[in-house]
C-alpha positions as CSV (number, residue, x, y, z in Angstrom):
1,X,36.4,-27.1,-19.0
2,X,36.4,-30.4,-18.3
3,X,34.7,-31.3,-14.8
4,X,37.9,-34.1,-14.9
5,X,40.0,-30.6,-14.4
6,X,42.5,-30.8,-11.4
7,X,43.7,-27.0,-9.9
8,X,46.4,-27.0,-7.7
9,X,48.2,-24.4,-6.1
10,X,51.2,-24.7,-4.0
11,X,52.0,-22.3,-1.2
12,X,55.9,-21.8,-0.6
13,X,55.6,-18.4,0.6
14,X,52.0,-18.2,2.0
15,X,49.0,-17.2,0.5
16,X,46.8,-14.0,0.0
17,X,43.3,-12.6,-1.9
18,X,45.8,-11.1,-4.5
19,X,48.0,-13.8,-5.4
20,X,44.9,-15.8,-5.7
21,X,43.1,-13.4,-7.9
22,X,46.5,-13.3,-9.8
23,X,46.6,-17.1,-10.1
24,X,43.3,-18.4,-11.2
25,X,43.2,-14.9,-13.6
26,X,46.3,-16.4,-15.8
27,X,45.7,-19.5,-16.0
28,X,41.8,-18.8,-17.1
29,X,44.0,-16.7,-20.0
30,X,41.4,-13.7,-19.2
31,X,42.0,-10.8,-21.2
32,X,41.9,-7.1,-20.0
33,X,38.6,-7.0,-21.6
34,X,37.4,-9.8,-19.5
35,X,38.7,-8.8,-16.3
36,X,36.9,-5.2,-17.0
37,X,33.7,-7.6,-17.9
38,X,33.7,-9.3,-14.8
39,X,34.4,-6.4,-12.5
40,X,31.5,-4.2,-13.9
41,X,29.5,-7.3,-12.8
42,X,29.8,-6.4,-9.2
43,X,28.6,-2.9,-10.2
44,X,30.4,-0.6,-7.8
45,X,31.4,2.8,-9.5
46,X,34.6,2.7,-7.3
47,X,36.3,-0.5,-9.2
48,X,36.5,1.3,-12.0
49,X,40.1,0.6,-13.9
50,X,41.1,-0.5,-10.3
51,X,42.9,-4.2,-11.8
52,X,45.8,-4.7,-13.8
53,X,47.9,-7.8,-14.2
54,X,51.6,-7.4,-14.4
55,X,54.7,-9.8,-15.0
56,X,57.1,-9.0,-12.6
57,X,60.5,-10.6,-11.5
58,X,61.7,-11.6,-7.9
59,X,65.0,-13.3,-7.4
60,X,65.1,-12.9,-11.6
61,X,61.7,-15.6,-11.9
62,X,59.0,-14.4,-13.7
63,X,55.6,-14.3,-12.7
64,X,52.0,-12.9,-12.7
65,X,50.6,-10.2,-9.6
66,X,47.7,-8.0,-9.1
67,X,48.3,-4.4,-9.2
68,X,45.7,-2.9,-7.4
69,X,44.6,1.1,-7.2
70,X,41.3,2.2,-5.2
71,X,40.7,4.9,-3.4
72,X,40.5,4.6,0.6
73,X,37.4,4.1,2.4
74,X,36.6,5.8,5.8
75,X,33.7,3.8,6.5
76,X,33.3,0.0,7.9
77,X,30.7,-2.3,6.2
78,X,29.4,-5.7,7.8
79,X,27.6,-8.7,6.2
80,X,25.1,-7.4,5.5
81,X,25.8,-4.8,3.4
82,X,28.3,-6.8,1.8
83,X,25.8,-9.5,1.3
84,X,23.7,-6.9,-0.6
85,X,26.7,-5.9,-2.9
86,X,27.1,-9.6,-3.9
87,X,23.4,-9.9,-3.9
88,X,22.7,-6.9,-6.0
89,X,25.9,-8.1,-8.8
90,X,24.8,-9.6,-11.8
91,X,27.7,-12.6,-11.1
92,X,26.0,-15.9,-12.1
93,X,24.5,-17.2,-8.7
94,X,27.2,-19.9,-8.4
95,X,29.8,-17.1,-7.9
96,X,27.4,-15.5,-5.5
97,X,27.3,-18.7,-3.3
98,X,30.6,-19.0,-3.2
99,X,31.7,-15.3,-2.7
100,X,28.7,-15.5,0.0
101,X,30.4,-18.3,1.6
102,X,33.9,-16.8,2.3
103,X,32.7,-13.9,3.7
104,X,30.3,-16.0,6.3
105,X,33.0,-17.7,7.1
106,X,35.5,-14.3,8.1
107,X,32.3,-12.8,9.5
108,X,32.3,-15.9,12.3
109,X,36.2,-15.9,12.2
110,X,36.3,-12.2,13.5
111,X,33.2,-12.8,15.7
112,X,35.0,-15.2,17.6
113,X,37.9,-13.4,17.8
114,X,35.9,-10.3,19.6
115,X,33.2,-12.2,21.3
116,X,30.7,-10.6,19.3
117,X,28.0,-11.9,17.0
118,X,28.4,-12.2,13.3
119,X,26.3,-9.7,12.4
120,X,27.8,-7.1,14.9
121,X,31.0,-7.4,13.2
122,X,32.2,-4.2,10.9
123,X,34.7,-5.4,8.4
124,X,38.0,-3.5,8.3
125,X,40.4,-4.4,6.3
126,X,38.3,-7.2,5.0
127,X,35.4,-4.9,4.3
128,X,37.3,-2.7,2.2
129,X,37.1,-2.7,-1.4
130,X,40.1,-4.3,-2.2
131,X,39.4,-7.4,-0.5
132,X,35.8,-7.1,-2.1
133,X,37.1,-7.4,-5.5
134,X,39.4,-9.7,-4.3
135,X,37.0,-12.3,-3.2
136,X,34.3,-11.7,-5.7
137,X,36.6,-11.3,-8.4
138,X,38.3,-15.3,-7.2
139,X,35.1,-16.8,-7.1
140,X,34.1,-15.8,-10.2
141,X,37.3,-16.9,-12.1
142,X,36.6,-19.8,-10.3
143,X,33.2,-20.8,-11.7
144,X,35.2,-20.2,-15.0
145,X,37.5,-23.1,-14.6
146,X,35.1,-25.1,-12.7
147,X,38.0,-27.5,-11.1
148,X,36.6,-30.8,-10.3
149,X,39.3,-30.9,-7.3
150,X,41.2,-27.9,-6.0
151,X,43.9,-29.1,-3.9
152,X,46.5,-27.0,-1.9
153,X,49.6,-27.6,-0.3
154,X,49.7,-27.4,3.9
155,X,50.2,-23.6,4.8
156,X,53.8,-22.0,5.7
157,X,53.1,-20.5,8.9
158,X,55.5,-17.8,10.9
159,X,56.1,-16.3,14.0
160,X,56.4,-12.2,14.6
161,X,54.0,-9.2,14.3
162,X,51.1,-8.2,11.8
163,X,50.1,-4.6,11.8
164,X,46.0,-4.3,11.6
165,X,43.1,-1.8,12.4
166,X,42.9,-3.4,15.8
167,X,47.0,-2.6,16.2
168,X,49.4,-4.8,16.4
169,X,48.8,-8.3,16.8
170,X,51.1,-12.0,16.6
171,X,50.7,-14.0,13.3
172,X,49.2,-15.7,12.6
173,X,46.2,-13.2,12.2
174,X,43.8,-14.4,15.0
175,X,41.1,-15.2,12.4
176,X,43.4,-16.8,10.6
177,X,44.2,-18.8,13.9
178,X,39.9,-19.1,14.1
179,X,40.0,-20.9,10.7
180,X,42.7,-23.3,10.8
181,X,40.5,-26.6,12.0
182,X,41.4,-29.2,9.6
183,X,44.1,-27.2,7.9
184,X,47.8,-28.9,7.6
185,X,50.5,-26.5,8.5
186,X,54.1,-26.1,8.6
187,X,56.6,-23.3,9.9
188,X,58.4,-21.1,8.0
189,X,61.7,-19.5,8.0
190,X,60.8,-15.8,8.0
191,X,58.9,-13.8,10.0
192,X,55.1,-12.2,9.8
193,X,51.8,-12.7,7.6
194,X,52.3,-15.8,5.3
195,X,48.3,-16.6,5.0
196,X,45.8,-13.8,5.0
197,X,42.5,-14.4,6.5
198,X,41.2,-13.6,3.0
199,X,43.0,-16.3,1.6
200,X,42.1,-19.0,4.1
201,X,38.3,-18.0,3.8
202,X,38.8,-18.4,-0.2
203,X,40.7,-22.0,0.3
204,X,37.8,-23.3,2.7
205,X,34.9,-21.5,1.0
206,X,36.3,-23.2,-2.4
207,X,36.0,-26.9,-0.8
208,X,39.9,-26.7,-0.6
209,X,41.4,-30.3,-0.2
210,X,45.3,-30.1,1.7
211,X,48.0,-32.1,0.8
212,X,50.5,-33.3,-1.9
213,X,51.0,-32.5,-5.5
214,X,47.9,-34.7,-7.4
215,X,48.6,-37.2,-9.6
216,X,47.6,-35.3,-12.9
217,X,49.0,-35.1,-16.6
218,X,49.7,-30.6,-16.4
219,X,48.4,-28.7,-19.1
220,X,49.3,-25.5,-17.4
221,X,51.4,-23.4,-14.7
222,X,52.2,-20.3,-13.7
223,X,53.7,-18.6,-10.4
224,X,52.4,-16.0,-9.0
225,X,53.0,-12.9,-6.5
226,X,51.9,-11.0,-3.5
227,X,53.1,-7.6,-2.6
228,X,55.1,-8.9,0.5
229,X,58.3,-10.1,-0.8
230,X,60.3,-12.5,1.8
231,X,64.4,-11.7,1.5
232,X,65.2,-15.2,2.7
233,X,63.0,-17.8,0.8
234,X,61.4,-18.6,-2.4
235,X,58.8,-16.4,-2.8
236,X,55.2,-16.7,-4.6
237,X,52.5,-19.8,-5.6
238,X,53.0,-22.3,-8.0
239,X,49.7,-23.0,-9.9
240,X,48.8,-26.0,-11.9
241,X,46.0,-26.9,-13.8
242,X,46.0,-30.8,-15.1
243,X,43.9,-33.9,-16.2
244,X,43.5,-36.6,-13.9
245,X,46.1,-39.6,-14.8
């Protein structure tokens, strides 16, 4: 594509790994093939027909999400066995970089958050598969579109209580809370997780620009959604792909 290509996303309802990986997957029109393709490049037996993309309806709009099926992990990893995993895939070294980069970046997120080092922390959550293929498989679509600007709306942020390995803890996530320098926010009429620390590593270790809808003639959309559904909002990311004006 075009290195004039504009990618925005805009994030009514919050943001996560999945919707993400949903997101950049349509509008890069990957086929099932593709996806498999890409996967296999991370070469972990365990990803295996883990990814499908589904249409699905909430509040009767259509749009794109992850379906996601891998088996639990009983063990913690840290960066740098997840650095080998990314160093060991046969993803072109542009990928790498990136996928290197948002995990860096959660690595010093959570070692702030616990006072520890960034290589004494053990991934939970984060270092489970699922988020693995999460950010591996969005930095690899990534490199596919090659956006010359990715720009992103300010983040919906809410009060209440998000359920973690650690317990239970007030959102926003405190790594998402160690992340948010520089980040425009707003609040949001619902309660709980709106931005993942996933998906705020992505946005940042994607050179993520904040702020309005670009000026750009559209050449394609789609919406896509998480697993959490909101009762009282409009749910789900509006992506855009344009030409500068």
């Amino acid at each position: 594509m075009s290195r004039q290509d504009i990618l925005t996303v805009r994030a009514r309802s919050g943001l996560s790994g999945d919707m993400m990986l949903a997101g950049l997957a349509g509008l890069a029109e990957l086929t099932a093939d593709k996806l498999v393709t890409f996967i296999g490049e991370l070469k972990l037996p365990a990803l295996k027909d883990c990814l499908t993309l589904e249409t699905c309806l909430v509040n009767h709009i259509a749009g794109l999400r992850c379906r996601i099926d891998l088996p639990r992990e009983h063990h913690h990893r840290n960066l740098e066995d997840i650095q080998e995993i990314i160093d060991d895939s046969v993803m072109p070294e542009n990928a790498k970089a990136l996928a290197t980069r948002a995990f860096v970046l959660l690595a010093d997120a959570e070692a702030a958050v616990h006072g520890k080092k960034s290589n004494e922390i053990e991934f939970h959550e984060v270092g489970a598969l699922d988020s693995i293929l999460d950010i591996c498989l969005v930095c690899r679509i990534f490199t596919v579109l090659a956006p010359a600007r990715f720009i992103c709306s300010p983040l919906p942020l809410a009060d209440g209580v998000i359920r973690c390995a650690h317990g239970y803890v007030p959102s926003p996530a405190p790594a998402v809370l160690r992340m948010l320098e520089n980040v425009p926010v707003h609040g949001f009429a619902d309660m709980g997780e709106t931005v993942t620390p996933t998906a705020l590593s992505l946005l940042k270790a994607l050179s993520a620009e904040f702020g309005d809808w670009p000026a750009m003639t559209v050449s394609k959309t789609l919406i896509s959604y998480g697993d959490k559904i909101f009762p009282n909002t409009a749910n789900g990311a509006i992506w855009a792909l344009g030409r500068r004006k």
